[in-house]
LUMVONU-465493 format. One line per 8 residues: number of its first residue (from 1); their letters; for each residue x, z, y of N, C-alpha, C, CB. Coordinates in steps of 0.05 Angstrom, whole numbers. Each point is the difference from the previous one (the first is absolute). Glycine has a CB too. Layout:
<kegus>
NUM	A	X/Z/Y/X/Z/Y/X/Z/Y/X/Z/Y; ...;
</kegus>
This chain:
<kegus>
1	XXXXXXXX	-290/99/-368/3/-12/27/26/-15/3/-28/37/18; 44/-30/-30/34/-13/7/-1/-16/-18/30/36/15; -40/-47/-41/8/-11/-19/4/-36/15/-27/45/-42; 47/-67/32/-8/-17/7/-26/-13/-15/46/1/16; -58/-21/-3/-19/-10/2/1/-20/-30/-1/8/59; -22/-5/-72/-1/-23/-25/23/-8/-16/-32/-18/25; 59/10/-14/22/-16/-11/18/16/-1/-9/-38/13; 34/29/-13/22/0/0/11/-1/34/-5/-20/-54;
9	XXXXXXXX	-3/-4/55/12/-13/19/-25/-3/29/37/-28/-44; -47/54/47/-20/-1/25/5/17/12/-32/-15/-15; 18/20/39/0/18/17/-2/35/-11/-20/-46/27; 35/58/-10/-8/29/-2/-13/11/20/32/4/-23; -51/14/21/-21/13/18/2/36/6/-33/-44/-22; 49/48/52/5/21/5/-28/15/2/46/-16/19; -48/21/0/-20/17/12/-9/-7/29/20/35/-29; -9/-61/22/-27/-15/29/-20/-15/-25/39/-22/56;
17	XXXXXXXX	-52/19/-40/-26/-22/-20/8/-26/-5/-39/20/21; 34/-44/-30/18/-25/-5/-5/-18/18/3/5/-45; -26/0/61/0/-21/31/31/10/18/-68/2/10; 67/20/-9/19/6/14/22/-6/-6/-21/26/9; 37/-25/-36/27/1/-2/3/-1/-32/10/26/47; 8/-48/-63/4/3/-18/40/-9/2/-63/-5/-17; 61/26/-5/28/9/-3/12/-24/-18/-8/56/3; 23/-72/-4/12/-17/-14/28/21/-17/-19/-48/40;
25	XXXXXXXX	17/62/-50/21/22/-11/-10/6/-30/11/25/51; 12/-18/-69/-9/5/-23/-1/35/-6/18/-53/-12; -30/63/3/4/29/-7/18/12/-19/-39/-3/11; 57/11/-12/28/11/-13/-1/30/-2/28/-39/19; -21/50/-34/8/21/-15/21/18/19/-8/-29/-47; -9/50/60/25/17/20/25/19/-16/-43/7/36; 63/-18/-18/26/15/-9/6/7/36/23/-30/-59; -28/58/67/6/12/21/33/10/6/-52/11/-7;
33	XXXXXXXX	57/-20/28/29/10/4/-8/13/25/33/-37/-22; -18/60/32/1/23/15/11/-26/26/12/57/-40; -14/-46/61/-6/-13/23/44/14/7/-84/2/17; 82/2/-24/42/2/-4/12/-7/-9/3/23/2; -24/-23/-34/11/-21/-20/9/-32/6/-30/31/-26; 2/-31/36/-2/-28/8/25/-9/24/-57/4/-11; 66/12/33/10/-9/15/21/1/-5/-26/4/22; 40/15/-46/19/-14/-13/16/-11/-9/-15/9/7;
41	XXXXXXXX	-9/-18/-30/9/-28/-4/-2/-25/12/-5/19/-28; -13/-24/48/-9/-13/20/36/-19/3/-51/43/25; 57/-14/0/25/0/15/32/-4/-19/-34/33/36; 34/-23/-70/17/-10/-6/-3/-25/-15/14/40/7; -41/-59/-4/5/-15/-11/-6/-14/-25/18/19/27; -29/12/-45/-1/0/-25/-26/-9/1/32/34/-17; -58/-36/30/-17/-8/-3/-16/-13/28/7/31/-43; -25/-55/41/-14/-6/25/-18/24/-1/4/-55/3;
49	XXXXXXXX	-21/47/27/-10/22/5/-31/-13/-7/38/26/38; -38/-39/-45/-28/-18/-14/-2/9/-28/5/-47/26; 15/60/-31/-3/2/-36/-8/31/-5/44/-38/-13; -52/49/36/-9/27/6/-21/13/14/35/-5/-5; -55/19/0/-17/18/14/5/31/-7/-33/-39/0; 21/47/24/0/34/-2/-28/12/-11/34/3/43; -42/9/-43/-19/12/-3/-10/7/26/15/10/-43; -48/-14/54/-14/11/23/-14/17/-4/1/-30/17;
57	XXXXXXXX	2/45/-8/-20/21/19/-20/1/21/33/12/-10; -59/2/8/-9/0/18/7/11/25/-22/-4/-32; 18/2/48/6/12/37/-20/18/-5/12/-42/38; 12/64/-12/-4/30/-1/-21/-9/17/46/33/-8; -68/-9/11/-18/12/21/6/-13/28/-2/46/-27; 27/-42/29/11/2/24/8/-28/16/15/45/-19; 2/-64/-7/7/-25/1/-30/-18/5/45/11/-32; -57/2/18/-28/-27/3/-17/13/21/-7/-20/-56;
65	XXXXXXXX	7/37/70/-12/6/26/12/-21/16/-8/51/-4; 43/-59/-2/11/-9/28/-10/-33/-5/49/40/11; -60/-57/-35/-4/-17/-10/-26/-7/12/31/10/-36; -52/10/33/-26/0/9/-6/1/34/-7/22/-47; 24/-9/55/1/10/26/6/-35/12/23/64/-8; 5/-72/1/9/-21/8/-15/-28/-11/42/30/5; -55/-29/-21/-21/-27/-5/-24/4/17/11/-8/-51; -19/35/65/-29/9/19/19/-12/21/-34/51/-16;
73	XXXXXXXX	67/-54/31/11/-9/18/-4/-30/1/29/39/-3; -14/-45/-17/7/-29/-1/-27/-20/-12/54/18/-9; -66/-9/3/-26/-28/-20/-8/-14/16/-24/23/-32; 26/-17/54/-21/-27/26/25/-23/9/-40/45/35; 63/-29/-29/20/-21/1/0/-15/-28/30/29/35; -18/-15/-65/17/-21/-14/-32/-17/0/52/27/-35; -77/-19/34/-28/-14/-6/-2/-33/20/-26/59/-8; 40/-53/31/2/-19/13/27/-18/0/-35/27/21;
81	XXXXXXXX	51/-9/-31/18/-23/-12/2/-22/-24/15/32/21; -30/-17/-46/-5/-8/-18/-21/-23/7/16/43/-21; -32/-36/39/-17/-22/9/5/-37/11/-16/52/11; 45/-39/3/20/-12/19/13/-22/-25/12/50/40; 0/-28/-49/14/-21/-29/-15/-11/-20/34/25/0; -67/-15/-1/-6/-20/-16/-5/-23/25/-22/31/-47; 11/-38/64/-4/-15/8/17/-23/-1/-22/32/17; 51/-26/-3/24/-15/-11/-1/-17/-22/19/33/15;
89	XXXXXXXX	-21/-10/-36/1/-16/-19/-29/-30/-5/31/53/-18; -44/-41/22/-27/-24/3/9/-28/9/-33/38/15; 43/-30/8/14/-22/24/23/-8/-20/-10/23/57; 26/-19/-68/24/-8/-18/-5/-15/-26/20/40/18; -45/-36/-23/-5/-15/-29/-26/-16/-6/28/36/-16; -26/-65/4/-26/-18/2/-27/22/-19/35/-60/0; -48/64/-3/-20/10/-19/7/25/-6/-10/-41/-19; 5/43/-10/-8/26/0/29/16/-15/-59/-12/-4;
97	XXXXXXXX	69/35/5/17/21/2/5/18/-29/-15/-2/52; 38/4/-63/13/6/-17/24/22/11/-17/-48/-23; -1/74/26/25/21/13/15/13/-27/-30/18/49; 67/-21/-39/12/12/-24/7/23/15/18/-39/-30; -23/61/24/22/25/18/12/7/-22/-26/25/42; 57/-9/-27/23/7/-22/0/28/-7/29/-34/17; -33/45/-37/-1/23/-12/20/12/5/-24/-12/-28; 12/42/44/-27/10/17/3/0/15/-15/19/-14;
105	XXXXXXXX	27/-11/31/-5/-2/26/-16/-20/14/37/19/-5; -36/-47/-9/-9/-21/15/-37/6/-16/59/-41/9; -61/55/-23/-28/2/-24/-24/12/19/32/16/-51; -38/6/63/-25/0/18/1/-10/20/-11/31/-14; 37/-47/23/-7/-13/36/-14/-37/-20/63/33/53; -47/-34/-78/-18/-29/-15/-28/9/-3/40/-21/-33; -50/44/29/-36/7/2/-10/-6/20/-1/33/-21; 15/-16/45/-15/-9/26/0/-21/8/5/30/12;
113	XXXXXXXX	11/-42/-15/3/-28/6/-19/-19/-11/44/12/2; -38/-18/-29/-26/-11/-18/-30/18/13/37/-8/-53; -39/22/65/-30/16/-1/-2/-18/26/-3/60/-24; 21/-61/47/-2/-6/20/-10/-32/1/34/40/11; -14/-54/-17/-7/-30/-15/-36/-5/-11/59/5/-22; -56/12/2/-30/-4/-12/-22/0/12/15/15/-28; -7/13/55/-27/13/13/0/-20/31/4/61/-25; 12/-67/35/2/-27/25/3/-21/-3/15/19/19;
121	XXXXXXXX	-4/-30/-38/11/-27/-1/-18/-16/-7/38/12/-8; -27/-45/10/-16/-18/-17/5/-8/-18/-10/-9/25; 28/15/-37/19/0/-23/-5/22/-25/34/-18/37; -27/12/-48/0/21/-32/29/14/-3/-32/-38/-30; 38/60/15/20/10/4/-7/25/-30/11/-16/64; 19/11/-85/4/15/-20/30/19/12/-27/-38/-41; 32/53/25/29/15/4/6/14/-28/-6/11/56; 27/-28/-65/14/13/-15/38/20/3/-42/-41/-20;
129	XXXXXXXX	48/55/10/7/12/8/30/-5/-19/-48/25/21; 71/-27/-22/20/-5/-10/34/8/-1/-38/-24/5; 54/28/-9/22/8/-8/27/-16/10/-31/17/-37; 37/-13/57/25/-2/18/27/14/-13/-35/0/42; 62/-6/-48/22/23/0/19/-13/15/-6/24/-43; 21/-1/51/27/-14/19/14/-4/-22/5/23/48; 11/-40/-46/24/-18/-16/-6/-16/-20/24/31/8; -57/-29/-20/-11/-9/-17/-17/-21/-1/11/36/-7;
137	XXXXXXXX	-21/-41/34/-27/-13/9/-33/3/-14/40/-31/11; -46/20/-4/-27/1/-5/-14/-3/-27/5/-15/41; -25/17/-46/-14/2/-31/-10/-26/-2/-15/48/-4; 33/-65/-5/-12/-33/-6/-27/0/-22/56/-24/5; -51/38/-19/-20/2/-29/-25/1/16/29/30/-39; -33/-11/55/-22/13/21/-2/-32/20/18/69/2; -9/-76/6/-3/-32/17/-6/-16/-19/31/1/34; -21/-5/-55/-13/-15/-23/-28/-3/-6/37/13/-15;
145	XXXXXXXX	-46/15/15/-20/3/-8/-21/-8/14/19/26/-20; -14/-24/43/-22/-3/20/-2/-31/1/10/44/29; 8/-47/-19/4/-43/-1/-8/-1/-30/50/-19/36; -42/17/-58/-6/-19/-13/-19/15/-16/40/-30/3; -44/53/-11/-24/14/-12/-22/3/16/28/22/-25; -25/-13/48/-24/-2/17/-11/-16/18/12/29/-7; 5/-50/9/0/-29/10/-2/7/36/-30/-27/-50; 41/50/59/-10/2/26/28/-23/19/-30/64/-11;
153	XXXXXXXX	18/-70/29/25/-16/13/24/5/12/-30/-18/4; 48/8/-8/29/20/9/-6/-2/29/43/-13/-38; -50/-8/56/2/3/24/-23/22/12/22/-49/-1; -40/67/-18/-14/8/23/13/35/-11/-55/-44/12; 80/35/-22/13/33/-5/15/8/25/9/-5/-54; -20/38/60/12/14/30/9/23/-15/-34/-15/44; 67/20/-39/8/20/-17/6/28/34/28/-43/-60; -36/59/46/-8/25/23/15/30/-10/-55/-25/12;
161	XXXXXXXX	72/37/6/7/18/-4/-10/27/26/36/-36/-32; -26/62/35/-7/8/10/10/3/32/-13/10/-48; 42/-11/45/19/-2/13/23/-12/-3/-20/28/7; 43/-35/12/23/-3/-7/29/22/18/-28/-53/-14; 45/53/2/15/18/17/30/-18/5/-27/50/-21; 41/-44/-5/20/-15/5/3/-38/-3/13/53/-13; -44/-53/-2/-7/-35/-5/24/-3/-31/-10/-25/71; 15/44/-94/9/-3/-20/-23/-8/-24/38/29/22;
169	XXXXXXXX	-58/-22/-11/-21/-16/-17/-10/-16/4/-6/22/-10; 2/-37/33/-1/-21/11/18/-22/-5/-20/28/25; 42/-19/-24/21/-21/-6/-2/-8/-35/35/24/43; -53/3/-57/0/-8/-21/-14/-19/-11/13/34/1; -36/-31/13/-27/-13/-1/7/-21/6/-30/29/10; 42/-43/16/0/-21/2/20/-11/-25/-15/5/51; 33/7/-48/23/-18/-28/-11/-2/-30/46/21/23; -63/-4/-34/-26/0/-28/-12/-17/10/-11/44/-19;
177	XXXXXXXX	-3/-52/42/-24/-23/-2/10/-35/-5/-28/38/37; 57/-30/-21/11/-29/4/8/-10/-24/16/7/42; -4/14/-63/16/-7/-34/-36/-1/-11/66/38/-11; -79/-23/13/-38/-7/-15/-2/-32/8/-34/55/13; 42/-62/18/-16/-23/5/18/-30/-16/-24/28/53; 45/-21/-49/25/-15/-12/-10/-2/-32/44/22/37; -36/3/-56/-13/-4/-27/-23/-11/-8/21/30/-3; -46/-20/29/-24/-20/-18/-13/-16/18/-11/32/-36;
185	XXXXXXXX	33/-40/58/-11/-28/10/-22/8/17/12/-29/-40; -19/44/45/-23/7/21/8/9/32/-24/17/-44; 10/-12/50/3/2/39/-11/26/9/-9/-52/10; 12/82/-21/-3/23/7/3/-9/35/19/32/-51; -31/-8/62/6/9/27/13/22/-6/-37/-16/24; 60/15/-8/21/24/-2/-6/21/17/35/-28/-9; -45/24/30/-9/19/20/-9/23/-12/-13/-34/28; 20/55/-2/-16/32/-17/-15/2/27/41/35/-38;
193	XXXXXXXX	-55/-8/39/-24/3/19/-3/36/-7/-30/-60/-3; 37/72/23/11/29/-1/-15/12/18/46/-8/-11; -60/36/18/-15/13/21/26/-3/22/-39/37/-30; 64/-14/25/17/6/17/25/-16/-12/-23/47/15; 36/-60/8/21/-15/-12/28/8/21/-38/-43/-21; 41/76/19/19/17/10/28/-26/4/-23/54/-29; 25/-56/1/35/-18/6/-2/-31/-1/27/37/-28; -54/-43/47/-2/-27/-3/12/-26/-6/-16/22/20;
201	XXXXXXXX	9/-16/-41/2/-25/-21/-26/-9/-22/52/17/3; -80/-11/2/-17/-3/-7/-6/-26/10/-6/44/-7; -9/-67/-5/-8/-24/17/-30/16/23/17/-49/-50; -34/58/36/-21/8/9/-8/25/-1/-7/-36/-8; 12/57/35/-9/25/-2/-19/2/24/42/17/-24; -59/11/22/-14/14/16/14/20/26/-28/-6/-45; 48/17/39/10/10/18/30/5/-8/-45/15/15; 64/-8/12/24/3/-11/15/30/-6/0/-44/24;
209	XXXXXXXX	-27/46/-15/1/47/14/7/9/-32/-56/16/48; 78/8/-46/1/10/-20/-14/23/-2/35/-21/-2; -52/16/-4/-31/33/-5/-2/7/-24/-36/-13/31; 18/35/-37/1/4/-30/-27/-11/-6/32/43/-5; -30/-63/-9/-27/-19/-16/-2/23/-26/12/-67/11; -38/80/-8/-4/22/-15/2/-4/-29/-28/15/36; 24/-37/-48/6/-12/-30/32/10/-2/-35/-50/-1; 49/49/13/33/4/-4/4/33/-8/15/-42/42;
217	XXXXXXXX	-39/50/-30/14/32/2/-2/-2/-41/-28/38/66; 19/-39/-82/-2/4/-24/-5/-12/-26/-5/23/27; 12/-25/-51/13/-15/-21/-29/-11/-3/47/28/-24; -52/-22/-12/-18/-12/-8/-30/14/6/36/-18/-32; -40/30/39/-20/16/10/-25/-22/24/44/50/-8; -17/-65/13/-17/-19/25/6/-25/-9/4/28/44; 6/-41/-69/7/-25/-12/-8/-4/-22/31/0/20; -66/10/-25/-7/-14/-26/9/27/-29/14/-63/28;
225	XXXXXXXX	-1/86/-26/3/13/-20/33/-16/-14/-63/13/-3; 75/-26/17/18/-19/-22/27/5/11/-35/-42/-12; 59/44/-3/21/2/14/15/-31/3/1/53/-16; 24/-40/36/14/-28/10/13/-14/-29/17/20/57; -20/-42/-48/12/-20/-24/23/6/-21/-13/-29/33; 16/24/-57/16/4/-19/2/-25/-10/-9/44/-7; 39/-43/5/15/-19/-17/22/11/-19/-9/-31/36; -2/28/-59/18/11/-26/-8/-3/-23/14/29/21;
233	XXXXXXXX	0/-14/-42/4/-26/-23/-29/1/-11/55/5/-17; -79/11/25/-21/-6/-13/-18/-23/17/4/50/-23; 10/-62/39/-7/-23/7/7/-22/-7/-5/20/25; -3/-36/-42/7/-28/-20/4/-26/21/-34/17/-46; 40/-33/36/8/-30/26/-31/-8/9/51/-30/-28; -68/26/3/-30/-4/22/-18/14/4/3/-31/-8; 11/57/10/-23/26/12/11/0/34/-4/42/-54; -25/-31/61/3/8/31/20/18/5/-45/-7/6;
241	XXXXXXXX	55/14/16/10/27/4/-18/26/-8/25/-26/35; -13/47/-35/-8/21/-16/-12/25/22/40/-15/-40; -52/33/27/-10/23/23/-9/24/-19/-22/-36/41; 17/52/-25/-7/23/-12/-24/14/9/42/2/-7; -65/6/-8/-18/-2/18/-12/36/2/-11/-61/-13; 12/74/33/-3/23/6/-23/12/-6/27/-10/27; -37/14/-50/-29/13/4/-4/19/-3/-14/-25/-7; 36/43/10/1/25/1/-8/9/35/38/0/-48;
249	XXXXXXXX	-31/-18/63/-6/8/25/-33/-6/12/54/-8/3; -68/1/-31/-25/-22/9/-21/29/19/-1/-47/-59; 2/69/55/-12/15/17/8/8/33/-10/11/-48; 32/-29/48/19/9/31/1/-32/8/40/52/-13; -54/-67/0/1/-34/15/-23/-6/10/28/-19/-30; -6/16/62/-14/-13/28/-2/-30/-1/20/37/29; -11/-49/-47/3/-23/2/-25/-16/24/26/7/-53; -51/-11/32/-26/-6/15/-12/21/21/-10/-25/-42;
257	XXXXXXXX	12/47/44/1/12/26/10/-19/24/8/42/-27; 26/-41/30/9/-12/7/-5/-26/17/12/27/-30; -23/-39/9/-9/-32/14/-18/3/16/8/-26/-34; -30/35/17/-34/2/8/5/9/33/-26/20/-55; 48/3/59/5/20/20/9/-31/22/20/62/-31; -2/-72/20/-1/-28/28/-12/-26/-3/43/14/10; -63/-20/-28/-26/-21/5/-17/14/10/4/-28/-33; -10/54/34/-21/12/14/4/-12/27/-3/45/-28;
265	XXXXXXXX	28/-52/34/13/-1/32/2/-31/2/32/48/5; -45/-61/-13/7/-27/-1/-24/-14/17/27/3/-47; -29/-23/69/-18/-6/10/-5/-31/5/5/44/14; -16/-60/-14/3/-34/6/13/3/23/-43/-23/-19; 45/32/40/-3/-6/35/40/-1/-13/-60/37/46; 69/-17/-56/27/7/-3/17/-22/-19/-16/52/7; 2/-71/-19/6/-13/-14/2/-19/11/-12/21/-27; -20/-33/45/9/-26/14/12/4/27/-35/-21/-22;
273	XXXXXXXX	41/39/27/21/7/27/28/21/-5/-50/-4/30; 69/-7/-56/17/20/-3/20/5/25/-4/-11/-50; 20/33/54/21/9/16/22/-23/-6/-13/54/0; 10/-62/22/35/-4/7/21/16/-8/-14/-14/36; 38/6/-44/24/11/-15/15/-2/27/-1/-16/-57; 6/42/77/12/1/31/25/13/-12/-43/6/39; 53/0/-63/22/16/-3/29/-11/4/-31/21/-28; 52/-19/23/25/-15/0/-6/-18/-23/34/35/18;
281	XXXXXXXX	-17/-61/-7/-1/-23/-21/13/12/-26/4/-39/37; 2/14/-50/7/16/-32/26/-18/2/-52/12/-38; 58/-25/44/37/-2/8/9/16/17/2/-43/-3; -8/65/27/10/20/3/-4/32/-26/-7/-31/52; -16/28/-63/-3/23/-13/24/1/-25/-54/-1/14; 61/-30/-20/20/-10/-30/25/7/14/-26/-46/-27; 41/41/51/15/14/12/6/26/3/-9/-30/10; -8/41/2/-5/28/17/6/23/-43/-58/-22/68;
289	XXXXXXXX	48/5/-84/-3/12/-27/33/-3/-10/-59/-16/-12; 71/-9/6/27/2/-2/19/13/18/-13/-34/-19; 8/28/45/16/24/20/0/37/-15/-23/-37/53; -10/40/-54/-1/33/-10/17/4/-36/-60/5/33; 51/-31/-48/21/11/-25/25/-1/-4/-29/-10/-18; 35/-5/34/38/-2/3/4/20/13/13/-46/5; -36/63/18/14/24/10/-2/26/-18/-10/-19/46; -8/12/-60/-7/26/-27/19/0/-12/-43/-4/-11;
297	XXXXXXXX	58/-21/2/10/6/-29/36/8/14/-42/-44/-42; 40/27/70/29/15/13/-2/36/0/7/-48/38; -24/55/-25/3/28/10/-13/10/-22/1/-1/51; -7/4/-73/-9/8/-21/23/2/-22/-46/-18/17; 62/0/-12/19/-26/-31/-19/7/-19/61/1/2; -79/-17/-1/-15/-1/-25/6/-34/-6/-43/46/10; 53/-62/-27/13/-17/-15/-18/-18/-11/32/30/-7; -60/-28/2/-22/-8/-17/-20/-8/28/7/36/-51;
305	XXXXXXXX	-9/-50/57/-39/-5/20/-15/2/-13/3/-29/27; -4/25/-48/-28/12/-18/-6/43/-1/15/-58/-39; 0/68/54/-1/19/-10/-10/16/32/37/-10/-52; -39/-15/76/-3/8/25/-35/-11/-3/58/-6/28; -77/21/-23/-33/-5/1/-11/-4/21/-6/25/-30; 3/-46/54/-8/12/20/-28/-6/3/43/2/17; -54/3/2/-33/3/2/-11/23/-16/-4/-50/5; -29/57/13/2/23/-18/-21/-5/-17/19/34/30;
313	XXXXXXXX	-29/-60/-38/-8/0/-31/23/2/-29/-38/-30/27; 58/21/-19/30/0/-15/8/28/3/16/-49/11; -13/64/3/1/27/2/-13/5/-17/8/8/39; -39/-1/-32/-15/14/-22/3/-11/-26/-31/13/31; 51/-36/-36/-5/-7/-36/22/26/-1/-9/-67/-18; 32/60/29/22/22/-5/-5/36/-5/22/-40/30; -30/36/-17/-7/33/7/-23/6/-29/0/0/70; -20/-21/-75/-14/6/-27/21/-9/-25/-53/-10/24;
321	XXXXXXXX	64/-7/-20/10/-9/-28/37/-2/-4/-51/-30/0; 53/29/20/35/10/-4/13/17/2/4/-25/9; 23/30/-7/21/20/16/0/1/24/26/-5/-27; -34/15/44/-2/-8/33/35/16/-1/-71/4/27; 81/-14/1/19/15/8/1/11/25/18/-23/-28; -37/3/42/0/13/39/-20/-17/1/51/11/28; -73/0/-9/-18/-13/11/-3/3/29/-18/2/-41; 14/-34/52/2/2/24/-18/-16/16/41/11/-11;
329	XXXXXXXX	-58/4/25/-9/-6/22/-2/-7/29/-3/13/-31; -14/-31/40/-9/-5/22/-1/19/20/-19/-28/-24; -1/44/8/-13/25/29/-10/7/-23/-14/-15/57; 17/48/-55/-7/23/-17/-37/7/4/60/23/8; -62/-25/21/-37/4/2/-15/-33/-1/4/51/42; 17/-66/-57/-23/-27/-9/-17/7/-22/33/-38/10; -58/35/2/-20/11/-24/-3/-23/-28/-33/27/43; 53/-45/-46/-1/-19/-20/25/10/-19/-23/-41/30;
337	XXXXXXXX	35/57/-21/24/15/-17/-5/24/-4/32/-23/14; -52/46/-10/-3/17/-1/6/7/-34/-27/-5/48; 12/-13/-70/5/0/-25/28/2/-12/-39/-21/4; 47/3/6/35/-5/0/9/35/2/6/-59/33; -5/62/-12/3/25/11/0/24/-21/-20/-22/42; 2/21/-55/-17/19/-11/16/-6/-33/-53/-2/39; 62/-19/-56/8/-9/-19/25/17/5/-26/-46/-7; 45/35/31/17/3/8/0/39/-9/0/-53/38;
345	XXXXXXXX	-7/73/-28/-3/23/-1/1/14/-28/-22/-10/40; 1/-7/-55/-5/2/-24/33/-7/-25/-60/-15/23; 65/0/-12/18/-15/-16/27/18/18/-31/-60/-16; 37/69/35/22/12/9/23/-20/12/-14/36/-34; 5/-58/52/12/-18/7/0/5/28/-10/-28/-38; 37/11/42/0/11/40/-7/-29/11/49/42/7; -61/-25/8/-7/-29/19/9/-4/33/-42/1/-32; 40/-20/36/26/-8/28/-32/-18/12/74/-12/-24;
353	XXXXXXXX	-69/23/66/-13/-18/8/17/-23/9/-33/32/9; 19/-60/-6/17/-19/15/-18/-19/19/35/2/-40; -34/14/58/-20/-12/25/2/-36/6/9/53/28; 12/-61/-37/4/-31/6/5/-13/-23/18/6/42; -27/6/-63/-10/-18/-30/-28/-21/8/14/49/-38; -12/-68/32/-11/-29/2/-27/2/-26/57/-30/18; -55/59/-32/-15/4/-18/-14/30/0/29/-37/-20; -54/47/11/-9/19/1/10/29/-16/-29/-38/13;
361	XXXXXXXX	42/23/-33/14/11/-20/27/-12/-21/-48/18/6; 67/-6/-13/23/-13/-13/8/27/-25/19/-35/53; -24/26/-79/11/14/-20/27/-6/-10/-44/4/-10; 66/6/0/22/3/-19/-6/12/-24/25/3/35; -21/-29/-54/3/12/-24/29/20/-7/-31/-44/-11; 29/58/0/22/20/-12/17/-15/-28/-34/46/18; 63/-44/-9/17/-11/-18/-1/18/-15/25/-27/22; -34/14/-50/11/20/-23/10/-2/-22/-24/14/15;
369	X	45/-41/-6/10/-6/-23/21/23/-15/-8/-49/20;
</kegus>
């Protein structure tokens, strides 16, 4: 099931089917570093944090009740947002649609999306799925391929993530597309297209509410079986970025659950009549976001903004995959942090409320240099 496809240089196939989602990633050889290890070296330096995965685990009993519980909450909303943003996108581009989402997070909201597209539109719609790093940019090899191996057209590419928080991937995205369009002379759309666009700086989102979009609560279990992107030395100059593909977890993957659980919720009427976006604009939210990290990293002295998470899809990466140091919330009886909450316990972390956080949730990574 994981192997790539025919070549060398093709697609890899998680554990969605290949209408849904093909992985532009190559399959590499796991070398697991302990989730301490990693942060580490991370923080002194000695290594990016792209040049590393941990090893996953399935979710306890307990964790994936609060996962299940909260996708029976949330599926009619993100179903109608997803609806919302494909629509957008329709209206944004001549013909037919070329969805890139950025590995993973951006990887089952690019299914629904493409499903959404396919099942309303008048338009045609593929989604491939691809490899983003901060400081590194984007997987040109993987844009390559599509343009000139697959001949699909650069202009009908919509690159889709899941969220944004502090807009550091965004900033990345846009600065990778502009050096892609510069080197090979083409005219990418830089734009991204996000469900929740917490620290607005998304061109095109669904809402600005920071809720828990139930895909966030967990790793690869809900992303295809595949882990987040790798870059290291078993990646050559014209190989894709790298991954690891989990199939040890293949009896604990919701992935297609997941989706199926919000196209079940998908309706025409919601598609040709999406919601209005009534939330704060996204030049107050890009504000209201720098105001809260300059106050984190004062009353914290934490020295690094990368090491301040806020929103609580960024939370829950922390709390699963880093050193947390303090977790802080909104409101303790928000039933979209309850998980948080519960990590929090598990892991022996204190947590602080903050009734006039601009966000539902705010993690600290733990210095450990």
């Amino acid at each position: 099931m994981f192997n790539n496809l025919h070549t060398k240089k093709s697609p890899l196939l998680g554990s969605y089917c290949a209408e849904d989602c093909l992985f532009l990633l190559k399959n590499i050889k796991p070398k697991f570093y302990t989730i301490e290890d990693k942060e580490r070296l991370i923080q002194s330096g000695v290594m990016h944090y792209s040049e590393m995965v941990n090893q996953e685990s399935a979710p306890t009993e307990e964790y994936l009740e609060l996962f299940l519980s909260l996708t029976e909450q949330y599926k009619k909303r993100l179903a109608v947002e997803v609806l919302q943003l494909a629509k957008k996108m329709v209206e944004n581009r001549d013909g037919d649609i070329c969805i890139i989402s950025l590995v993973r997070a951006g990887t089952p909201i690019g299914v629904l999306l493409n499903r959404a597209i396919n099942e309303y539109a008048e338009v045609n719609s593929q989604h491939y799925s691809i490899s983003i790093v901060r400081d590194k940019g984007i997987d040109q090899n993987a844009l390559d391929y599509l343009i000139f191996d697959q001949k699909i057209n650069p202009e009908s590419i919509v690159f889709v993530d899941g969220w944004t928080a502090k807009g550091v991937m965004t900033e990345e995205l846009k600065k990778a597309v502009q050096d892609y369009n510069t080197r090979r002379k083409l005219n990418l759309f830089e734009q991204l297209f996000v469900i929740s666009d917490i620290g607005g700086t998304a061109d095109f989102s669904a809402t600005y509410d920071d809720y828990a979009i139930p895909s966030a609560l967990m790793n690869s279990t809900v992303s295809g079986l595949i882990s987040r992107s790798v870059l290291n030395d078993q990646i050559q100059a014209d190989d894709f970025h790298g991954c690891i593909s989990y199939s040890h977890l293949e009896n604990h993957d919701r992935s297609n659950w997941f989706v199926n659980q919000i196209t079940d919720c998908f309706t025409l009427s919601d598609f040709q009549n999406p919601l209005q976006n009534e939330s704060l604009s996204a030049q107050k939210r890009q504000s209201m976001t720098r105001f809260f990290l300059k106050e984190m990293m004062q009353q914290h002295h934490v020295s690094n903004k990368n090491r301040i998470k806020p929103g609580i899809a960024e939370a829950t990466r922390v709390m699963l995959r880093r050193v947390p140091d303090l977790l802080i919330v909104q409101d303790k009886l928000n039933p979209s942090t309850v998980h948080l909450l519960k990590l929090a316990i598990e892991k022996n972390i204190d947590v602080v409320e903050m009734n006039d956080m601009p966000f539902g949730a705010c993690a600290l990574i733990k210095d450990v240099k």
